[in-house]
Structures are given as structure tokens and as C-alpha cells.
C-alpha positions in Angstrom: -3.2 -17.5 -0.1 0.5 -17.8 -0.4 0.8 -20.9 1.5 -1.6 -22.5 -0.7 0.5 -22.0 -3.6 -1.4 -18.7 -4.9 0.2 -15.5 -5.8 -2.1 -12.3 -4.8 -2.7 -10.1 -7.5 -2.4 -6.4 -7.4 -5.5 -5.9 -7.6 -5.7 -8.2 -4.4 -3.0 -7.4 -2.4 -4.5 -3.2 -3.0 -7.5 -4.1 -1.6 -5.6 -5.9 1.4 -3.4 -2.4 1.9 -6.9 -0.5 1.7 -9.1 -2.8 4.0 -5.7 -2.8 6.7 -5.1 0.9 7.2 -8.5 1.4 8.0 -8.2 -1.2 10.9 -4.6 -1.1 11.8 -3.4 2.2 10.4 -1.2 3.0 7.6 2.1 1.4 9.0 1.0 -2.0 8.3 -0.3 -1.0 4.6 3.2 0.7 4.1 4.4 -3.2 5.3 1.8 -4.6 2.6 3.5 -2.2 0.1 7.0 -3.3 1.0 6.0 -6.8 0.4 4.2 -6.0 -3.1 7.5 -4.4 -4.6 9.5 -7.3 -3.2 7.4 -9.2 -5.9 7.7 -6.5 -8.2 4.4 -5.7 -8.1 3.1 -2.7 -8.8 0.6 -1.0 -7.0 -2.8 1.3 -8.2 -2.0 5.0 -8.1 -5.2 5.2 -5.9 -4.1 3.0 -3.4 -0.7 4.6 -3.5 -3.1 8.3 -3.3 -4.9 7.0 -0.3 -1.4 6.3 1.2 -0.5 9.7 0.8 -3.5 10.8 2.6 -3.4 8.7 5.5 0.6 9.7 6.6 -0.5 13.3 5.7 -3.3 13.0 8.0 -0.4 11.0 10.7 2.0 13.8 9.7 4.6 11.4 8.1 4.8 14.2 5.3 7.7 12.8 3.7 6.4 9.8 3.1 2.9 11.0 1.8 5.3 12.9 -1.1 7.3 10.0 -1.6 4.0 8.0 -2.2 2.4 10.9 -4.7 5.5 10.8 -6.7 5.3 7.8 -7.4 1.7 7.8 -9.0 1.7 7.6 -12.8 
């Protein structure tokens, strides 16, 4: 999309981080995320929820809490 002179938009890029995890697990949606707040996006509060669930469920606790404090 990028290439092509389009810029994803949050909506996009949290169905990207959703569809990801379930296929390559959560550490390449946290990449996705990483990217999003490099262009200042912001992302849903669900997606950052079903974050939080995921590294609870891989025991990265910290950053499940780190992810549900940020929800507004």
C-alpha cells in the first residue's frame, strides 16, 4: 500500500495487527504496532485489548499491562 503512495488507516493497519497474530503470533502485531505510533497513529482500544490477551496468554505479562493501560 505504502509503496503505492497510500497511507493505511487505523482502521487498516488494526485489522492487519489482528489478522497477523493469529498467523504469526503477537510479536509481529507488537512490530505492526511499533510502526503505527511511528506514524502517530493511534490504535483501537480492542486491538490494543486483544494484545493484552495474547502476551497474557505467552506470559509476556508486562507487556499485556502496558497494552491495557493504554486503552482509553
Amino acid at each position: 500500500m505504502q509503496t503505492l503512495g497510500l497511507q493505511p488507516s487505523r482502521s487498516t493497519y488494526d485489522g492487519f495487527i489482528r489478522a497477523i497474530i493469529t498467523t504469526r503470533g503477537f510479536s509481529e502485531g507488537v512490530k505492526v504496532l511499533k510502526v503505527m505510533r511511528e506514524e502517530k497513529i493511534k490504535p483501537h482500544g480492542s486491538t490494543l485489548a486483544v494484545l493484552a490477551i495474547i502476551c497474557s496468554r505467552e506470559l509476556e505479562l508486562d507487556l499485556a499491562e502496558s497494552f491495557l493501560d493504554e486503552i482509553s
